[in-house]
C-alpha positions in Angstrom: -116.1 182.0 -76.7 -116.7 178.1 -76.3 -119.7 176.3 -77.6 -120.9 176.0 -74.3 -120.6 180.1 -73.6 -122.5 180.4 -76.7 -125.2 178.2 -75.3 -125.8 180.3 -72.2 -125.1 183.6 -73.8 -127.8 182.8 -76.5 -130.5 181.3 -74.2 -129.9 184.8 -71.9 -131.2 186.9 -74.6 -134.2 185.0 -76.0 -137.7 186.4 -75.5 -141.6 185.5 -76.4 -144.0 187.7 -77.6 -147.7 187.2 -76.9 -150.7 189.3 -77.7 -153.8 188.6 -76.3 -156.6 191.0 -77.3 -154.3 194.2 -78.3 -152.6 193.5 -75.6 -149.0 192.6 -75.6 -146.7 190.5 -73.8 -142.7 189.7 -73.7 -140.8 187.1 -71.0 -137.5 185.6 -71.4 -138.0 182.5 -72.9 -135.8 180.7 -71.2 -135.3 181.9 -67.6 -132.5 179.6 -65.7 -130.8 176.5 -66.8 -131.0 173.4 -64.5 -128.2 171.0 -63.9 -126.7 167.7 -63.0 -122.7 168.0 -63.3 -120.3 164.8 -64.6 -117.8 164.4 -66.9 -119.8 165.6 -69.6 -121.2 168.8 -68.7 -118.4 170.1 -66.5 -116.2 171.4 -68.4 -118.8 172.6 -70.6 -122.2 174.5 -69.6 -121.0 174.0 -66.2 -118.0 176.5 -66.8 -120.6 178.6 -68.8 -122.8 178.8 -66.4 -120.1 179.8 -63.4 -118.5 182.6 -65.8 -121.4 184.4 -66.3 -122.5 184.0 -62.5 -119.3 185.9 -61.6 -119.8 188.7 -64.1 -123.3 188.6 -63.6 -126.0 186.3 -61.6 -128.9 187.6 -63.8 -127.5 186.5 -67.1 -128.7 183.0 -66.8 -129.4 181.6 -63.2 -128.1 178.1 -62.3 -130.9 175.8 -60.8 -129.7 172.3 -58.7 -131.5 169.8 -58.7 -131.4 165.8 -57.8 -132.6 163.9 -60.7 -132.6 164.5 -64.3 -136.0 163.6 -65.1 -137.2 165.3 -61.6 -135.4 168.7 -63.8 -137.2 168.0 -67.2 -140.8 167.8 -64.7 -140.2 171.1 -62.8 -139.4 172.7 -66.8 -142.5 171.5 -67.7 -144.4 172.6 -64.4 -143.5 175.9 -65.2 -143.9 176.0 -68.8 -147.6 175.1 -68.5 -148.2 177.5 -65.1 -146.9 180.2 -68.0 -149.3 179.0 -70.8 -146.5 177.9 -72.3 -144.4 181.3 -72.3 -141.4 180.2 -71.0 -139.6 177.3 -69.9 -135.9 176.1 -68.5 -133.1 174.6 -69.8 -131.5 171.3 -68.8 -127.9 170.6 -68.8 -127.3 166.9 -67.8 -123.8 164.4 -68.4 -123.5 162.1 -70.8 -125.1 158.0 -70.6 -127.3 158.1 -67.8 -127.0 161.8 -67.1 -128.6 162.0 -70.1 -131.2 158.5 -70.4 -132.7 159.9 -66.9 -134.0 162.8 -69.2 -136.2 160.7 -71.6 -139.3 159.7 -69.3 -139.3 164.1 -69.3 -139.2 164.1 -72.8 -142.1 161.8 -73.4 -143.7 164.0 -70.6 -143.6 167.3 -72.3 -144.3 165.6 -76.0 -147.4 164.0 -74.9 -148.2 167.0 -72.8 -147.4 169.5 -75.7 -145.4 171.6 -73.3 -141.9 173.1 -74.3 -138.8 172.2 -72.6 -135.4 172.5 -73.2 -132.5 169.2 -72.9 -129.1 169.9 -73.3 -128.0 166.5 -72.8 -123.9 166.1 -73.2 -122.8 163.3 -75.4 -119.7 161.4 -75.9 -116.8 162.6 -78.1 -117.6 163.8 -81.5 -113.7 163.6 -82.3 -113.5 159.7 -80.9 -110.4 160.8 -79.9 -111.1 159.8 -76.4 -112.6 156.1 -77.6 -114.4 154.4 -76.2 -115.1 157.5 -72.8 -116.9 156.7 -69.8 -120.8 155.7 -70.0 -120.5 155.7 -74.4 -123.0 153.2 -75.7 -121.5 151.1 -78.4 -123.3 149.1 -81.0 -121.4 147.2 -83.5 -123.9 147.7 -86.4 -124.0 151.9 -86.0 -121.1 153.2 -84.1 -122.0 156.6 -84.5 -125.5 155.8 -82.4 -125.5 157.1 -78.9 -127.3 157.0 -76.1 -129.1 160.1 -77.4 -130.4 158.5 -80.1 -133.6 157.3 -77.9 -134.4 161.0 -77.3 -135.3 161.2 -81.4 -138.9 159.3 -80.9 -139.5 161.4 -77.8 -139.0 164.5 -79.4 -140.4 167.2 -81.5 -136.7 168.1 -82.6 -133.0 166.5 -82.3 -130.2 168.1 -83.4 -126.4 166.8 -82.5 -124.1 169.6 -82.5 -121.1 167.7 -83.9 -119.3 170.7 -84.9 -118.7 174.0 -83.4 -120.6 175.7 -86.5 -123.6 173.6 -86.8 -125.2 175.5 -83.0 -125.9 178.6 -84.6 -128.8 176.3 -86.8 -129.5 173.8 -84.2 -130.3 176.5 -81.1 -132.7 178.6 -83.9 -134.1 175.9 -85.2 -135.1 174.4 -82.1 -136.6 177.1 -79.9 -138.8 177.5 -83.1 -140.3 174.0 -82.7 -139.9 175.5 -78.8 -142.2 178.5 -79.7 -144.9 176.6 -81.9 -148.3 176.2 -80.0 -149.3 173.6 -82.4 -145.7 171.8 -82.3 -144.0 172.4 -79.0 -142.8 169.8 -76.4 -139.1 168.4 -76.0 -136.5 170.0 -77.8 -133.3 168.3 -77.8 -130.1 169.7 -78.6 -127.4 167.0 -77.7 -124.0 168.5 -77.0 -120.5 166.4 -77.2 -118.6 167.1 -74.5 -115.6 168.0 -76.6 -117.4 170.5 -78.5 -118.8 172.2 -75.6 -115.4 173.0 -75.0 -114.2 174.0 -78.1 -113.4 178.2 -79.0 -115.9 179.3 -82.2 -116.2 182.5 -83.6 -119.4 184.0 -82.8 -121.4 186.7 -84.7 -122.7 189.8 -83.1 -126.2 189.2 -84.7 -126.6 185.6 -83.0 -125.8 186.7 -79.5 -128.4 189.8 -80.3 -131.8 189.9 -78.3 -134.4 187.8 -79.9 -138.1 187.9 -80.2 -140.3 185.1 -80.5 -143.6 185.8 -81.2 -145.9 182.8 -80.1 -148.2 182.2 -83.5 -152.4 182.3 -83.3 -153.4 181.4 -86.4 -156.8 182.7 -87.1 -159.7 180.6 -87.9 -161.0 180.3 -91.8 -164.4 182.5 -92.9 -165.7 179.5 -94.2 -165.2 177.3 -91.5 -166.8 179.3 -89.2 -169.3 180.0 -91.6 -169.8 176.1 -92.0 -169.4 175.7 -88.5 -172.1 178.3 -87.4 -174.9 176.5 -89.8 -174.0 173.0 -88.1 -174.8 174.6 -84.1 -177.4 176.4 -85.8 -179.1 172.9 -86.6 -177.9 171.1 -83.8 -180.7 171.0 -80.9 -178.4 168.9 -78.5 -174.9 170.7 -78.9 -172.6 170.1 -76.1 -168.6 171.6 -76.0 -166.0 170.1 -74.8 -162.9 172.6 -73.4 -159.6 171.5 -73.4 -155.6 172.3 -72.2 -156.0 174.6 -75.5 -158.5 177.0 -74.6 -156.7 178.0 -71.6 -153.0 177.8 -73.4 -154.9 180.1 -76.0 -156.2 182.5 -72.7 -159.7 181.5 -73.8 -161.6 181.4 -71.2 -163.2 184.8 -71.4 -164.2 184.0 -74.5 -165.6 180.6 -73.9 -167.7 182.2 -71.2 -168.9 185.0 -73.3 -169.7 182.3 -76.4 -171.2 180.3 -73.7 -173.8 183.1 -72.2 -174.9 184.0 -75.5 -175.8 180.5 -76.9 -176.2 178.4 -73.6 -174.5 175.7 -74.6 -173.2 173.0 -71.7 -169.4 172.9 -71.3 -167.6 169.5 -70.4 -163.6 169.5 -69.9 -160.8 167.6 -69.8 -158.2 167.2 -67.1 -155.9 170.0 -69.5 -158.9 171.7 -69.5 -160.4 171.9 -65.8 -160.3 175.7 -65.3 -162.2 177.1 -68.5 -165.2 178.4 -66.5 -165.6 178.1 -62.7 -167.3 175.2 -61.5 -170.4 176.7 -60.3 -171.1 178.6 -63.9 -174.6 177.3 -64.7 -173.5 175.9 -68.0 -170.5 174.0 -66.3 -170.6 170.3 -66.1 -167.2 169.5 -65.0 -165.0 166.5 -66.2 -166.2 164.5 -69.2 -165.3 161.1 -70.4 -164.0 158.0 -68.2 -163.4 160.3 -64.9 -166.1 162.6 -65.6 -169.6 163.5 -63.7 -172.5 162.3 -64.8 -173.7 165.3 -65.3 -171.5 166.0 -68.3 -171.6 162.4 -69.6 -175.7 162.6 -69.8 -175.2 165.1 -71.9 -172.3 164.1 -74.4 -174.2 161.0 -74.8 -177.2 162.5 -76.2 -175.7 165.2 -77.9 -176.0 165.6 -81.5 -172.8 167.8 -81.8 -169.9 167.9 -80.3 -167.7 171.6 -80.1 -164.4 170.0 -79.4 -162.2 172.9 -78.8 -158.5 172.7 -77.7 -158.7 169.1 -77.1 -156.6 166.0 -78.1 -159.5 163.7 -77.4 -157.5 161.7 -75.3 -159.5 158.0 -74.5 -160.1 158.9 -71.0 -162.4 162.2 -72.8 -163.8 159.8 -75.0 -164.2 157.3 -72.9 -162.9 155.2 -75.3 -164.9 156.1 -78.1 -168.7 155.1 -76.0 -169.2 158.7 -74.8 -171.0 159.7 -77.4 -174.2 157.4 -78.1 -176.1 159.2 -80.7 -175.7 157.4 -84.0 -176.1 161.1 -85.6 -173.4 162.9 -83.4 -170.7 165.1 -85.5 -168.5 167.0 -84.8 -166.7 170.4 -85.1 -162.7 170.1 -83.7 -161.6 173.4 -83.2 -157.4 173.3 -82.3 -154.3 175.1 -83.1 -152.5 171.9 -84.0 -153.9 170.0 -87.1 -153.3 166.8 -85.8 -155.6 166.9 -83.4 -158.1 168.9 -85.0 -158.6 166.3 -87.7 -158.5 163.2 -85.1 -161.1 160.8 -85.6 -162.4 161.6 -88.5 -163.4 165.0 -87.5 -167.0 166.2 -89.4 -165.4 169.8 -89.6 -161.7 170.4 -88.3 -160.6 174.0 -88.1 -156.7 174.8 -87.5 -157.0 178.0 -85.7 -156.3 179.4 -82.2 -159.1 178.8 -79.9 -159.8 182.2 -78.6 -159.7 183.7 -82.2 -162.1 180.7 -83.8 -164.5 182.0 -80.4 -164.4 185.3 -81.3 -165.8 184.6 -84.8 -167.9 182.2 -84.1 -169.6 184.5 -81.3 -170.2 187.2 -83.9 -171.6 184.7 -86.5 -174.1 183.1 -84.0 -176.1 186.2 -83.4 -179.1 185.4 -82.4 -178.8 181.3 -81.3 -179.9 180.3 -78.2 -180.2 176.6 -77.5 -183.7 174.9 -76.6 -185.2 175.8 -72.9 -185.6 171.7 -72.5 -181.7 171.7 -72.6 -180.9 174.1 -70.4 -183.4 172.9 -68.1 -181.4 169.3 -68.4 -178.5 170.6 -67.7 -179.4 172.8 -64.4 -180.6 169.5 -63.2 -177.5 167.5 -64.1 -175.9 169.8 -62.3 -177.9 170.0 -59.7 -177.6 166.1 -59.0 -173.9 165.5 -59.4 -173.1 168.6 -56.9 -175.4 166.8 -54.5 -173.2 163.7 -55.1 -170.1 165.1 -54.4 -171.4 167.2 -51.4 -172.4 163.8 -50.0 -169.2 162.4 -50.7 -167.1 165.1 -49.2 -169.1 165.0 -46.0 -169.3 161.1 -45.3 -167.3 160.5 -42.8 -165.6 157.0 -42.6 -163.5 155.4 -39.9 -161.3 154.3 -38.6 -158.7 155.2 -41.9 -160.8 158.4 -44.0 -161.8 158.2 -47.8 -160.0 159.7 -50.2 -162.8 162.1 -51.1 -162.9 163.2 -47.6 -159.3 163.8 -47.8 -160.0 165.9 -51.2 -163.0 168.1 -50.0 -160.6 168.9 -46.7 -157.9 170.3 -48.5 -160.5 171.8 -51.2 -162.4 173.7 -48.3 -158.5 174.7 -46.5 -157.6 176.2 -49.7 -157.5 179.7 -51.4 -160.1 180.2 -54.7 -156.1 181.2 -56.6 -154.0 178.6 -54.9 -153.1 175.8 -57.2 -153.7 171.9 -56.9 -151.0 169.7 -58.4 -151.7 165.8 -59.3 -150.5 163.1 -61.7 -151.0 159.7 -61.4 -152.8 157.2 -59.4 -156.5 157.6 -58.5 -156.2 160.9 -57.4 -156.2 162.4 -61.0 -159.3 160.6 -61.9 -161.3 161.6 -58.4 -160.1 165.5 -58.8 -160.8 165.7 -62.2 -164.6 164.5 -61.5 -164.7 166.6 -57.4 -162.1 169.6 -57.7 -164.3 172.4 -57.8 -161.8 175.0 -59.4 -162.6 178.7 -59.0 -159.4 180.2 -61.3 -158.1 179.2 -64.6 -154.5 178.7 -63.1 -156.1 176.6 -60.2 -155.3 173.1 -61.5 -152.7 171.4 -62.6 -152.7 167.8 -63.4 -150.4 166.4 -65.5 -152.8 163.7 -67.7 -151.4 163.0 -70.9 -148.5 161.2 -69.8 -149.6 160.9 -66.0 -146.4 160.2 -65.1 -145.4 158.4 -61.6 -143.5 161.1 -59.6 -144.1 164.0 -61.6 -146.3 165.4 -58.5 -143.5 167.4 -56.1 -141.0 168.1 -58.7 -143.7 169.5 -61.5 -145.5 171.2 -57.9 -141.8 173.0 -57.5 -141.8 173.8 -61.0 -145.3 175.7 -60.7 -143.8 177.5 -57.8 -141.3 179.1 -59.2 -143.4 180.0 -62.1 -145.7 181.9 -59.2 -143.0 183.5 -57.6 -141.7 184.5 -60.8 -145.4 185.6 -61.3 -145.6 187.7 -58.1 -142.5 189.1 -58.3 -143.8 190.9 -61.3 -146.8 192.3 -59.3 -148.9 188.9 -60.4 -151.2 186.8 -58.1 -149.4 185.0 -55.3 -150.6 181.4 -54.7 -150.1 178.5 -52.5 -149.0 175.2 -54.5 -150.3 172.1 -53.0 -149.5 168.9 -54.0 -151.5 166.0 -53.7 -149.4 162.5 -53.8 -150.3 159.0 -52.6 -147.2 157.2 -51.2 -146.5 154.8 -54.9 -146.1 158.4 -56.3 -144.1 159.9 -53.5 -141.6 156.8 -53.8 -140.8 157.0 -57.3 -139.6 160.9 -56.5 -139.5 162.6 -53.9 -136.1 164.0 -53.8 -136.5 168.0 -55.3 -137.7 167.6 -51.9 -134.2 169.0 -51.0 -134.1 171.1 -54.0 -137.2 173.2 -52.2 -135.3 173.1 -48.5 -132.2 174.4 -50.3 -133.9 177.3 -51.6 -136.2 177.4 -48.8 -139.4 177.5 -51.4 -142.7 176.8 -49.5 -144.6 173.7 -51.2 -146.9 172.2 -49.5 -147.5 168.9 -49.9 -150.4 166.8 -48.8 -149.1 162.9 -48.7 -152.0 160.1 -49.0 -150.9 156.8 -47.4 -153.0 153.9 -48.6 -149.8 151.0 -48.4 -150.0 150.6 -52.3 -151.3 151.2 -55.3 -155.2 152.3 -55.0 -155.6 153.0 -58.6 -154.1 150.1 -60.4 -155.5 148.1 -57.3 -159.1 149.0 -58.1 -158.7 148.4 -62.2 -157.3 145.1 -61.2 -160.3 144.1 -59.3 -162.4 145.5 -62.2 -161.0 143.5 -64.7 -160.7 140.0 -62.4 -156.9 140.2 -61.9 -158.0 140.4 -57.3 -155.5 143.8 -57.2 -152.8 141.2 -57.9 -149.2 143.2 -57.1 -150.5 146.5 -55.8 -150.5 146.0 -52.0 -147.1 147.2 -50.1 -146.5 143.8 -48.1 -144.4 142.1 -46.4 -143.3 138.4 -48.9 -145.2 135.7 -48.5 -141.9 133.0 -49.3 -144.7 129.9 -49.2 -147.0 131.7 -52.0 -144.3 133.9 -53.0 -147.1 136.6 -52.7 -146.8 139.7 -51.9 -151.2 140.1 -51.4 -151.7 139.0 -48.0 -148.3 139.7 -45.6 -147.6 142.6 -43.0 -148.0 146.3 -44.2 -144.4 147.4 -44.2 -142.9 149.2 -41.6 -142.4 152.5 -43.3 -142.4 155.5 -42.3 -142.9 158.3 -44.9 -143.1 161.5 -42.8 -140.3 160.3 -41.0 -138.6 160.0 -44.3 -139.6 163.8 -45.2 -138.3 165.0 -41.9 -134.9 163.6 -42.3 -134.3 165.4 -45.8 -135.5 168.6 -44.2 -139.3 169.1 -44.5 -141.3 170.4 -41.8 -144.0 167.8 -41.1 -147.1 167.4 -40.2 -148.7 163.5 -38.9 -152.3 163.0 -39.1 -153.3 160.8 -37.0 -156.2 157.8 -37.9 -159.4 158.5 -36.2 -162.6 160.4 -36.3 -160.9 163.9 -35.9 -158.7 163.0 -39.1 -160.1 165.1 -41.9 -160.6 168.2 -39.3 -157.6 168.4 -38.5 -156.1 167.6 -41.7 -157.7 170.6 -43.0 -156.8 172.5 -40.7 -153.0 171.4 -41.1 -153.5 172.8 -44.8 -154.8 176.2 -43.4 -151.4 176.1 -41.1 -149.2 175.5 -43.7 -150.8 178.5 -45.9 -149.8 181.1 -42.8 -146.3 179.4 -43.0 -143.7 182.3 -43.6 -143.3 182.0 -47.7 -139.3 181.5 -47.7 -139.5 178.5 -44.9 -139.4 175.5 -46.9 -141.8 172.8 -48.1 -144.6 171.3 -45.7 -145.8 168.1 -46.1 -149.2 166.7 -44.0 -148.9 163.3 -43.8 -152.6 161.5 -43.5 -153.5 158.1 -44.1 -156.7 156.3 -46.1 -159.1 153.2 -47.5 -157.7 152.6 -50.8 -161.2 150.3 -50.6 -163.1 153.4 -50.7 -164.0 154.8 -54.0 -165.2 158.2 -55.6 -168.8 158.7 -56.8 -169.2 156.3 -60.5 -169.0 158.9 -63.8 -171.0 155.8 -65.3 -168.8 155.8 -67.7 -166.0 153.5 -69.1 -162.3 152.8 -69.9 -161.3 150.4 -73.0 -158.1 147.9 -71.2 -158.1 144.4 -72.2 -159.3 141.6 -70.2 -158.1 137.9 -70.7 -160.1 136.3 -72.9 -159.8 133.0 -71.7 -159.0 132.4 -67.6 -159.1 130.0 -65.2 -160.0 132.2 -62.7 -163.9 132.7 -62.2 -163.4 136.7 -61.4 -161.7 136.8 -65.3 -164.4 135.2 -66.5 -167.4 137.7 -65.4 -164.9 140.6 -66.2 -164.2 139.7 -69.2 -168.2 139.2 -70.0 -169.0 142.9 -68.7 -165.9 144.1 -70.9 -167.5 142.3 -73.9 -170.7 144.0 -73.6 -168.5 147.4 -73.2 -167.1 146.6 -76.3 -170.2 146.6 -78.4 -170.5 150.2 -77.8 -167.5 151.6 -79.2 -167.1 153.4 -81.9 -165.1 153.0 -85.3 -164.9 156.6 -85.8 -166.1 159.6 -83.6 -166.6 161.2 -87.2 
């Protein structure tokens, strides 16, 4: 058979192998390849992929798609919607084919999620010199556009010759397969040598398992661990992506009725224990409440569990304001368990460190005055954001009115999807989740454009889910117009295969996010309005909203829409709009609800902060008092979380 043939045929009979408290679990790894044909593919997994439909569709099922990068975010949609399970494949052409893959590899990378790229490459033999879309450098000529995908990556291989895939494809879906080292695996292919006959052995076209690793935690840690809480009287946990990539949550809950100690989380993390759980604060850090940042700032221990301690959770390094503070890291991957100088760092799965640790805390209960603290907390940050849901502004709505809408119009199992923009930072601190698979916002990379294709990627992973006698969900997106621009075409890919995603589209003519740092940091939202050129100023602040018409724009690829019009009966009938889409037959295509806002109108203050640099020196006055407020910011950070 060809390389290519190999490829497929290999990929078809891969499986992981999960258990989670005595029970077990096995899923085909890899369960359809996406693809973008060219010159480089073609001939190659293209021709694969078509044999094996003819002899048999369920080998390895062929996904279209629209954009390469748009294929690499639905991958990783689905690999995280499948705690990291399973995954696609992604077959592109060579030179650009293959560069519009690399913003997905940083994605998954940063995000710790696997995903397969097959991205072609030009000819190993050169006898074809130099082909279509080759890169050429004079200093390296064996560099190719491929090459960028190394720094991105948590493995490259180049399959130069035939022989070399057997190592490449087993080496890398066992970087695939690591919890504590999985994100883009990269297996460039040659176009020649996709084509070329090899002999393949029986055993590498056998069925594989791979059996996802949980390392358990050490006696002494816990041991070590256990005498820290013990002689903490302000202990306060923060949950991570980990905990629920480790199917934790049961045990965090359990660990947390026994001891009582608060919970804050993440954006990976949002999900650990339903928001109304008495010990649940909600988001920590620079888009958290305030209830959960009271606490963390007068904790005296931090129980970081599953966490990267990404800035935003940190608030870049002022969070945490007791001079005393440790803390205990608890993660899978030792990189992050011994980040910032880490007091105690144990390398061991999250739901196995929990277990231990519940049975070597017999006994501990935290303080009444804490608990007390934190019913209270709560208490006054779910008045904050019931007020916030219920103001009602006019004539364009808040975005929080926009959010508690489609909140109240939506299922306790359906699943929000989010990215970038302001919306991540206002759902991490208002969505009030009630399922461990209810959220889904991409936050490591939060990455423009990720929302619809990444939503279409978490689809599939539910119908896959329901076709296996799972929990059927609604997928809602949530997208402001910047976002929508920058991808909206798998769009098509969900009317092609008729997929109902619903997505809710925020028009606020700009950027709001960026818009609102800018102000915050004296820069008068400079570049983030959508408006007409001003040619006297050459400014593009102050001219005509543009005459743009974004439902219009979903109609004509295929989408059923639904306008929103501006007024006082907005956010009624937007959620209701949400409520109609949910009764929408399943197979009949995306929806998108099309509703417009006051990018002037912010989300309730975490009173907290975020560390980006201000001009020291300015001629403009609003520089000036930022960068005086960012000064005084400053003086609160820490060297070391330690």
């Amino acid at each position: 058979m060809t390389v290519a043939q190999a490829v497929v045929a290999y990929l078809s009979r891969q499986y992981t192998v999960d258990s989670i408290a005595g029970q077990d679990y096995r899923e085909r790894l890899i369960p359809g390849i996406f693809g973008i044909f060219g010159h480089g593919n073609v001939a190659g997994v293209g021709q694969a992929l078509k044999q094996y439909q003819q002899l048999d569709p369920s080998i390895m099922p062929y996904y279209q798609g629209r954009n390469e990068q748009a294929l690499a975010h639905q991958a990783v949609g689905y690999a995280r919607h499948t705690r990291r399970r399973a995954t696609f494949a992604v077959s592109t052409s060579i030179g650009p084919g293959s560069s519009n893959l690399l913003t997905g590899a940083a994605l998954a990378t940063a995000n710790r999620l696997p995903v397969l790229l097959l991205p072609s490459d030009s000819f190993a033999t050169r006898a074809a010199d130099p082909v279509l879309q080759q890169l050429e450098q004079p200093y390296a000529y064996d560099i190719t556009v491929n090459d960028a995908f190394r720094p991105l990556s948590k493995f490259f291989d180049r399959v130069s010759r035939p022989e070399q895939l057997f190592s490449a494809l087993h080496n890398g879906l066992r970087v695939l397969t690591d919890p504590a080292e999985t994100g883009a695996v990269v297996i460039s292919l040659p176009q020649d040598v996709q084509a070329e006959a090899l002999e393949v052995p029986e055993e590498f076209l056998a069925d594989r398992e791979w059996r996802i690793r949980r390392p358990d935690a050490d006696d002494e840690d816990i041991r070590r661990a256990a005498d820290l809480i013990r002689a903490a009287k302000r202990p306060f946990i923060i949950a991570g992506g980990g905990v629920l990539y480790a199917y934790a949550h049961e045990e965090l809950a359990e660990f947390v009725r026994l001891t009582g100690i608060p919970v804050g989380n993440t954006q990976a993390g949002v999900g650990v224990l339903p928001w109304d759980h008495q010990s649940s604060l909600g988001a920590v850090g620079s888009t958290g409440t305030t209830a959960a940042n009271a606490l963390a700032a007068d904790a005296d221990l931090i129980i970081g569990i599953g966490t990267r301690y990404q800035d935003f959770t940190t608030a870049s390094r002022t969070a945490f304001k007791n001079p005393d503070v440790k803390f205990i890291n608890i993660n899978v991957a030792p990189l992050d368990a011994y980040k910032h100088g880490s007091s105690l760092p144990i390398v061991a799965d999250a739901r196995k460190a929990l277990v231990k640790l519940n049975r070597a805390l017999g006994g501990y209960r935290v303080g009444a005055d804490l608990e007390e603290q934190v019913a209270a907390e709560k208490q006054r940050w779910d008045a904050t954001v019931d007020a916030a849901f219920e103001t009602r502004a006019s004539p364009l709505s808040s975005q929080n009115e926009i959010i508690g809408a489609t909140y109240r119009a939506m299922a306790a199992r359906d699943v929000v999807v989010c990215a970038a923009g302001s919306l991540p930072g206002d759902l991490h601190k208002m969505w009030r989740v009630r399922d461990p698979f209810g959220y889904h916002v991409e936050y490591a990379y939060s990455c423009m454009g990720y929302e619809i294709p990444g939503g279409l990627g978490v689809k599939r992973a539910v119908l896959a889910e329901a076709a296996r006698g799972g929990v059927d969900r609604d997928v809602v997106v949530m997208v402001g117009d910047g976002s929508y621009l920058m991808m909206h075409t798998e769009l098509v890919t969900a009317v092609a295969e008729r997929i109902k995603l619903i997505v809710v589209l925020i028009q606020n003519h700009g950027y709001a996010s960026i818009g609102s740092l800018s102000e915050s940091l004296g820069s008068q939202r400079f570049g983030t309005r959508y408006r007409s050129l001003d040619d006297d100023q050459h400014s593009f602040d102050e001219g005509d909203i543009l005459p743009v018409d974004l439902a219009l724009n979903a109609e004509s690829l295929g989408v059923k829409v639904f306008r929103i019009d501006p007024g006082e009966k907005a956010i009624d009938e937007l959620e209701q709009a949400v409520r109609d889409a949910k009764a929408a037959p399943e197979r009949g295509g995306p929806i998108l609800i099309h509703v417009e806002s006051d990018p002037l109108l912010d989300a309730p203050s975490s009173e907290s902060w975020w560390d980006v640099p201000v001009s020291q020196v300015s001629e403009l006055e609003s520089t000036r008092q930022a960068y005086e407020t960012y000064a005084g910011h400053k003086k609160r950070q820490r060297k070391l979380l330690g």
